[in-house]
C-alpha positions as CSV (number, residue, x, y, z in Angstrom):
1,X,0.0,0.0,0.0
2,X,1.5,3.3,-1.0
3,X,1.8,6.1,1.8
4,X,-0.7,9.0,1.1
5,X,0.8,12.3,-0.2
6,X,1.9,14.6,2.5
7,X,1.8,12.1,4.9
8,X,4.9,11.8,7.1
9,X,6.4,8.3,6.4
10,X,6.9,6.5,10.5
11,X,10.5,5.8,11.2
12,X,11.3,2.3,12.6
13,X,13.7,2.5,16.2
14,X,15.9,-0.6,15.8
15,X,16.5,-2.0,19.1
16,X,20.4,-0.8,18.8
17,X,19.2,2.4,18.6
18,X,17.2,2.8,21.7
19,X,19.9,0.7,23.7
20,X,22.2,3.4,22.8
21,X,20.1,6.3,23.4
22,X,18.7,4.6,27.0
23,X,22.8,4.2,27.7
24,X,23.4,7.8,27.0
25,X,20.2,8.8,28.7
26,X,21.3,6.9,31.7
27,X,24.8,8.7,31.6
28,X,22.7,11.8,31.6
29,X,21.5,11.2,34.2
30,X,24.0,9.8,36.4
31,X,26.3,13.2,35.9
32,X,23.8,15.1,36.7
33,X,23.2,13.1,40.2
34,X,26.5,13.7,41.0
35,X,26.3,17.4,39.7
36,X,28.4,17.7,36.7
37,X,26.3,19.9,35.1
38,X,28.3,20.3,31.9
39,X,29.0,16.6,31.4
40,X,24.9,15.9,31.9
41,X,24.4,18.6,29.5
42,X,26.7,17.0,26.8
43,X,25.0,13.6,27.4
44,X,21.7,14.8,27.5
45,X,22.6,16.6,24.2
46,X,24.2,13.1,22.3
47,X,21.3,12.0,23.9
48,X,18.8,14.5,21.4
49,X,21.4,14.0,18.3
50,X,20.6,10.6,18.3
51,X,17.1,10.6,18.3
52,X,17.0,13.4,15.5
53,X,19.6,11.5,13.5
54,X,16.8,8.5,13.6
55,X,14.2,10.5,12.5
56,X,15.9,11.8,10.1
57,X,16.9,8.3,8.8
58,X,20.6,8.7,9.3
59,X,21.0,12.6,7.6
60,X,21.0,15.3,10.8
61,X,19.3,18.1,8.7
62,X,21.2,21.6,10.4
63,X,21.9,22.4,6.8
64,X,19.8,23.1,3.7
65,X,22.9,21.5,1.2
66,X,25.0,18.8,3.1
67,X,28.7,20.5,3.1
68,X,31.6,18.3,3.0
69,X,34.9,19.9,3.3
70,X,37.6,18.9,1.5
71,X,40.3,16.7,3.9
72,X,42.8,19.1,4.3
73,X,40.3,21.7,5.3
74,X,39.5,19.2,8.1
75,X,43.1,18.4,8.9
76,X,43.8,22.0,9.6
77,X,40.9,23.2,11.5
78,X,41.4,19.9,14.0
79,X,45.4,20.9,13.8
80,X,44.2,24.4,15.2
81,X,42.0,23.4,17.5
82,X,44.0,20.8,19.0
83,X,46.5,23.1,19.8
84,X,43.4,25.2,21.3
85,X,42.4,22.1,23.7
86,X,46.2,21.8,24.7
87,X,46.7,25.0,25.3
88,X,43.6,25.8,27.4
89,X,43.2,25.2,31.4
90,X,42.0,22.4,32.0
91,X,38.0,22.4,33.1
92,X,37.6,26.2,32.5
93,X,35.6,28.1,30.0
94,X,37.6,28.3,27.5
95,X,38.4,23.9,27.5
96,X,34.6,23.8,26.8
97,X,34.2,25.9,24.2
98,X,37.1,24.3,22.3
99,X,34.9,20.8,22.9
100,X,31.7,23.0,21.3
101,X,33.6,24.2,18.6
102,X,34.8,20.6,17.7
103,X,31.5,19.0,17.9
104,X,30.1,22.0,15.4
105,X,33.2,21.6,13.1
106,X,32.1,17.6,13.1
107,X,27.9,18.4,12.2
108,X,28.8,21.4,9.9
109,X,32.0,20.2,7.6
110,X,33.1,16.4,8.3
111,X,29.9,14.9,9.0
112,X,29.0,12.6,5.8
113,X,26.8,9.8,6.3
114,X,26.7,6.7,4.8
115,X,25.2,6.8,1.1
116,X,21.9,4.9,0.8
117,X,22.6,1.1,0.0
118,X,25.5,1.1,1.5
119,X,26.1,-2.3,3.3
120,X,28.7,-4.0,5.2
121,X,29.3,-7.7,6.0
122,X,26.6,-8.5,8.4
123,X,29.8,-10.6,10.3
124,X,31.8,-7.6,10.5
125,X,29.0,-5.3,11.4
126,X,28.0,-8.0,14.6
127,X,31.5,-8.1,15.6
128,X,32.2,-4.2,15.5
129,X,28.7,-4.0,18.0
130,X,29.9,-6.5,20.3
131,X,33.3,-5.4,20.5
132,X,32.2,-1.2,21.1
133,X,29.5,-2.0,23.3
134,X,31.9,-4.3,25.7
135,X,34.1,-1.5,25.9
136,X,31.6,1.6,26.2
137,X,29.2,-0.5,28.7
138,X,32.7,-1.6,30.4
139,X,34.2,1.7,31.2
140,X,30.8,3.2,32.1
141,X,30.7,0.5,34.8
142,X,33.9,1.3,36.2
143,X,33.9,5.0,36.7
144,X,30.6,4.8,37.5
145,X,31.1,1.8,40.5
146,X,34.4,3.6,41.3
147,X,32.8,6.9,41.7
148,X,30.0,5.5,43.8
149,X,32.5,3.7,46.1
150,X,35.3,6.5,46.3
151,X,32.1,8.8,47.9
152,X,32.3,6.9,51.0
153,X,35.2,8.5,52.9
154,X,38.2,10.7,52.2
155,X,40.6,7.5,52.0
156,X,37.9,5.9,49.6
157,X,39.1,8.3,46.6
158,X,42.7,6.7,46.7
159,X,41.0,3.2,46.9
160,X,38.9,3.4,44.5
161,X,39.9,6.2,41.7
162,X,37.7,6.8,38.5
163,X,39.6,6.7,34.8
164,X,39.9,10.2,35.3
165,X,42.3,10.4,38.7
166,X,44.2,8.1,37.2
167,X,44.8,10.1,34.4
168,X,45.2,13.1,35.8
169,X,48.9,13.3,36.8
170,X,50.1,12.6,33.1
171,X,47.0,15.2,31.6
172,X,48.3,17.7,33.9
173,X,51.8,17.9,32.5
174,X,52.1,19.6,28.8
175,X,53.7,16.8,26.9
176,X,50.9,14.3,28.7
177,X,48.4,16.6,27.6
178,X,49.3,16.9,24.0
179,X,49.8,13.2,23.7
180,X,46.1,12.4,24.9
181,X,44.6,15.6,22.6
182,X,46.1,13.9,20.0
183,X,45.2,10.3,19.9
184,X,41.6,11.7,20.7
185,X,41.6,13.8,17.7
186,X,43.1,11.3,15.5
187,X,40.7,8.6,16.5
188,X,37.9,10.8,15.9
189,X,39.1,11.5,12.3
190,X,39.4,7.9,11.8
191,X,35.6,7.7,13.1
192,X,35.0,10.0,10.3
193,X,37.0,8.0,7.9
194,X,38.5,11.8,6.7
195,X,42.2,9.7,5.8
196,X,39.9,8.3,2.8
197,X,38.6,11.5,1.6
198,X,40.4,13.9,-1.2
């Protein structure tokens, strides 16, 4: 039966999809409990990308004609604001609005979704799931248990430290700093697959 003109055509959640969204939802949450307002905020925005990049089947509309910059366009704006992040003090102002500025420069020049009837091995897609969601659900569970249990007592922070106190020490120092900025950036240029672009 053919869908009547002017009729919005119902998009179908895949169970994936609202797994991922109740995760990040539940993140949301959980930084706001223990009042990181900002982090909650972040979350609870992934948390509104993802449901408009499903109703959208895939293509987040902020833009009338999809721009794709070319790579090096990419490469250089990431160069600069890499050297922004590093640069920056650490939690302040000016941290956050390099993250904003990243995640805009992502939606507005690098984001290219998949063309229609594009398909991948079923095998491969399975594997790639199992393997990310191990991890994500993994290292939620840990900084979330740790933060939990290091709330107890003074001596309960050294006991039982979150990914982030343990990182700490090395982020702190410049070279540490630029090391971690980096690998970030580069793995979220790989996420966009920008090496295969010309």
């Amino acid at each position: 039966m053919s869908t009547p003109a002017g009729r919005r055509r119902s998009v179908r959640w895949r169970r994936r999809d609202v797994l991922w969204t109740l995760v990040l939802a539940i993140m949301a949450g959980f930084q706001l409990w223990r009042g990181a307002w900002v982090d909650g905020a972040v979350f609870g925005l992934l948390v509104a990308v993802l449901v408009i990049d499903n109703q959208t089947d895939g293509r987040i509309h902020l833009l009338r004609r999809l721009l794709t910059a070319p790579r090096w366009v990419i490469l250089a704006i990431t160069a600069g604001l890499g050297v922004f992040l590093v640069l920056a003090p650490r939690h302040s102002w000016l941290d956050l609005l390099g993250m904003v500025a990243i995640g805009i420069t992502v939606l507005l020049l690098a984001w290219v979704p998949d063309p229609v009837g594009a398909s991948r091995p079923p095998n491969a897609i399975r594997r790639s799931l199992v393997l990310w969601s191990v991890l994500g659900v993994a290292l939620c569970l840990w900084e979330a248990g740790a933060f939990i249990l290091s709330t107890r007592s003074a001596a309960a922070l050294q006991e039982y430290p979150t990914v982030s106190i343990l990182l700490d020490p090395f982020v702190e120092s410049p070279i540490g700093r630029t090391i971690v900025v980096t690998l970030w950036l580069l793995g979220g240029l790989g996420l966009l697959r920008v090496w295969s672009r010309p």
